[in-house]
FILOLUM-600267 format. One record per residue (C-alpha): residue in three letters; chain; x, z, y. Coordinates in Angstrom, 1 decimal, padded with zeros to 4 digits, m for minus. Layout:
<recs>
+-----+-------+--------+--------+--------+
: res : chain :     px :     pz :     py :
+-----+-------+--------+--------+--------+
: ala :     A :      X :      Z :      Y :
...
+-----+-------+--------+--------+--------+
</recs>
This chain:
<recs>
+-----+-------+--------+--------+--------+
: res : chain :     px :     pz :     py :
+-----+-------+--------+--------+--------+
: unk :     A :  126.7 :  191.3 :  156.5 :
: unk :     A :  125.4 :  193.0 :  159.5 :
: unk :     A :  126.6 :  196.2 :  161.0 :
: unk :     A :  124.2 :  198.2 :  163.3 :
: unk :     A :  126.1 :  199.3 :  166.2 :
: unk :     A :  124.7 :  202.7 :  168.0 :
: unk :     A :  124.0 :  201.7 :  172.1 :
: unk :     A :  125.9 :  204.1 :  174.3 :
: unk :     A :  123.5 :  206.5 :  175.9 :
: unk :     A :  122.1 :  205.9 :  179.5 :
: unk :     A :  123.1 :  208.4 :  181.8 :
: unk :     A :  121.8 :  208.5 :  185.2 :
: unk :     A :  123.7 :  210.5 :  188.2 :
: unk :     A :  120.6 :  210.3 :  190.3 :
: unk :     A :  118.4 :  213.4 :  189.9 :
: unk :     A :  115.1 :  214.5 :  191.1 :
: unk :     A :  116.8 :  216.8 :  193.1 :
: unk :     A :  118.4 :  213.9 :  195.4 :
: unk :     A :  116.2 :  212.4 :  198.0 :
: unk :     A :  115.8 :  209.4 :  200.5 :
: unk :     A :  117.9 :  209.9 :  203.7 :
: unk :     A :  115.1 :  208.1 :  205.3 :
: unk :     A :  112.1 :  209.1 :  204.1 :
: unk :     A :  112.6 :  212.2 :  201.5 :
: unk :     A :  111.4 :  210.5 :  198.6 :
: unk :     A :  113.0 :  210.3 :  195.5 :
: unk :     A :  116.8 :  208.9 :  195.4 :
: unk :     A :  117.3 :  205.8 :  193.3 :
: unk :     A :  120.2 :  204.4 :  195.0 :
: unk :     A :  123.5 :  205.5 :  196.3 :
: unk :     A :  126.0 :  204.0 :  198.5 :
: unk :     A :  129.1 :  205.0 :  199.2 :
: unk :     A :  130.1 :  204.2 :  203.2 :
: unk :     A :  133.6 :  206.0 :  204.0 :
: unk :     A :  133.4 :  209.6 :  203.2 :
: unk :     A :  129.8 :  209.5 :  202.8 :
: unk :     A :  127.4 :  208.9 :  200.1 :
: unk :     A :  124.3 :  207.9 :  201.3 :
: unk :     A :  120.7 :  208.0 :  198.8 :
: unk :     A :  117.7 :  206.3 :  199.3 :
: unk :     A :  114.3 :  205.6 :  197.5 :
: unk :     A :  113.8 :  201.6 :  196.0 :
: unk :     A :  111.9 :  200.6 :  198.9 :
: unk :     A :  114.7 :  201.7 :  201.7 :
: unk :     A :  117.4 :  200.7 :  199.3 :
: unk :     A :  115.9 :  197.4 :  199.3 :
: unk :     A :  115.3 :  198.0 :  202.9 :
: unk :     A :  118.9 :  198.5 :  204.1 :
: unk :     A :  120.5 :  196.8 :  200.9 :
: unk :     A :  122.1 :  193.6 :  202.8 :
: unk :     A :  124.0 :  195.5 :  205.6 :
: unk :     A :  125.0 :  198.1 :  203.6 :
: unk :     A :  126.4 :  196.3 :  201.0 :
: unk :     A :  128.5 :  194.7 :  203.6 :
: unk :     A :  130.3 :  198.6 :  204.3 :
: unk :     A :  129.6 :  200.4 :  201.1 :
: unk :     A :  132.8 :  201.0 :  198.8 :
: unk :     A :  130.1 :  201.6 :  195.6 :
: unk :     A :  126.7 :  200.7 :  195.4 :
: unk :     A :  124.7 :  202.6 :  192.6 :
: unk :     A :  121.1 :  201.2 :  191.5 :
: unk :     A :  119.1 :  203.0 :  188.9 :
: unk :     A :  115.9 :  201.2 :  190.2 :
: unk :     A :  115.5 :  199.9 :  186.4 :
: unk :     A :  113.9 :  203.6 :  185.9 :
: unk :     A :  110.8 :  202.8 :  187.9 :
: unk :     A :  110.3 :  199.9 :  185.4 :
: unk :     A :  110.5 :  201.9 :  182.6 :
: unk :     A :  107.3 :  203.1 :  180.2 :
: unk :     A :  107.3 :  206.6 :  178.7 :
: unk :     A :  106.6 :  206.5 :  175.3 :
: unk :     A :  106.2 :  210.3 :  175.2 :
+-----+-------+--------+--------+--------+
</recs>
């Protein structure tokens, strides 16, 4: 017997609303240096992603989005 388990919904913190310290796109990653949350699009993410990961207490990556096809 199988039983069909419901996935959890995604929820993503990242907004249209929050944009790219560097370049004012879009926001698809957050990091979290001290006090300070910095946002920034894939490519600057990518960009910056081996220093900051050094300092950042939380890194947050909803880059999967871009990947992702509407079916609507």
């Amino acid at each position: 017997m199988t039983t069909a388990t419901a996935e959890a919904p995604v929820t993503h913190r990242l907004t249209a609303l929050d944009r790219c310290d560097a370049c004012g796109a879009r926001a698809y990653i957050a990091a979290q240096v001290g006090d300070s949350e910095l946002l920034y699009c894939a490519h600057h993410g990518r960009k910056f992603e081996e220093k900051l990961r050094a300092v950042a207490t939380d890194w947050h990556d909803e880059t999967d989005r871009l990947e992702k096809v509407s079916t609507v």
